[in-house]
C-alpha positions as CSV (number, residue, x, y, z in Angstrom):
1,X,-86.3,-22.9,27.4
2,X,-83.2,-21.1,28.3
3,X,-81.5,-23.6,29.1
4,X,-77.3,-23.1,30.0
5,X,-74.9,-25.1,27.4
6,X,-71.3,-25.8,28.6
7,X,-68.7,-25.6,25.9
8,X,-65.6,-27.7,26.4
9,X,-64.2,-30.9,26.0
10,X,-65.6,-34.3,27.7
11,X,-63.0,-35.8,29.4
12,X,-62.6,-39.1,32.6
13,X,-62.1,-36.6,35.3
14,X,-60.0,-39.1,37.5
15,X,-57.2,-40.0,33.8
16,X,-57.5,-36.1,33.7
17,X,-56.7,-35.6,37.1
18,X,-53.8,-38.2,36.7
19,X,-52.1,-36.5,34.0
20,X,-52.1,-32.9,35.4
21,X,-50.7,-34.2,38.8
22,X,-48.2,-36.5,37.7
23,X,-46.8,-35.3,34.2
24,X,-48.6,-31.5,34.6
25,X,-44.9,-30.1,34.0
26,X,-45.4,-31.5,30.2
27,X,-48.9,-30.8,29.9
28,X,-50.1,-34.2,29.3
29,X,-53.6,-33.4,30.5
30,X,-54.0,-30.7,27.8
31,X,-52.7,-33.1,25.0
32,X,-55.1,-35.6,26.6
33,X,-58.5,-33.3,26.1
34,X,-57.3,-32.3,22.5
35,X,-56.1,-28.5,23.4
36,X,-52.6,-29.7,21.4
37,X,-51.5,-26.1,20.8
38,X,-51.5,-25.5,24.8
39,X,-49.9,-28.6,25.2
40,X,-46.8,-27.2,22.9
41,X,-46.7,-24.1,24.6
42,X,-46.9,-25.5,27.9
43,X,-43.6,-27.8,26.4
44,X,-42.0,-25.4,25.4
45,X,-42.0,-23.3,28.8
46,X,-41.8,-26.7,30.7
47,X,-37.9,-25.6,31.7
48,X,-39.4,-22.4,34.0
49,X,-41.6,-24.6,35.9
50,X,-44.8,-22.6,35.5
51,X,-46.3,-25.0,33.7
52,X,-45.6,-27.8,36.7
53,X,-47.1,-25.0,39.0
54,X,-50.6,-24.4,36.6
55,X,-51.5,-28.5,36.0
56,X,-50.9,-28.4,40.3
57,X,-53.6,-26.0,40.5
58,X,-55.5,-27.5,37.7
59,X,-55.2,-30.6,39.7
60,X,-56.7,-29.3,42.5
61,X,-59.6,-27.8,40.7
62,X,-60.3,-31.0,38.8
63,X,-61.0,-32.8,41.9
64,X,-63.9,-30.1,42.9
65,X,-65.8,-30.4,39.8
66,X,-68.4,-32.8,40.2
67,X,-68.4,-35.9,37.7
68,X,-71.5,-36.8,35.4
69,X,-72.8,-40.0,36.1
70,X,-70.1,-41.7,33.8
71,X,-67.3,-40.3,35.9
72,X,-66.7,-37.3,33.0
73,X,-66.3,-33.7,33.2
74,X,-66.3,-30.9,31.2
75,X,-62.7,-29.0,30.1
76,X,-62.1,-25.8,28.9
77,X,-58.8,-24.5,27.1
């Protein structure tokens, strides 16, 4: 057996990708795969732009992770 289980959330990797490039500053694509209590720390820091920064990257790195045959992928905090 052995076989490797990915822990996460299922998510529509191009609404996710959406959400982090477009409203990323306000963490809408954490809010959108259920990690709320990210999302309301990311609003809270949203005035120091780090958070706007992070979903850019996260953004990036959504587009390179290859979609099941649904079009989902697989989240982490």
């Amino acid at each position: 057996m052995g076989g490797y289980v990915q822990q996460g959330r299922v998510v529509n990797k191009w609404i996710y990708f959406i959400l982090a490039f477009f409203l990323g500053w306000i963490d809408a694509h954490k809010f959108y795969s259920g990690f709320s209590g990210k999302g309301i720390m990311y609003l809270v820091f949203s005035w120091t732009g780090i958070p706007a920064l992070i979903a850019f990257f996260t953004a990036i790195m959504t587009l390179l992770k290859p979609a099941d045959q649904n079009g989902n992928i697989v989240v982490t905090s």
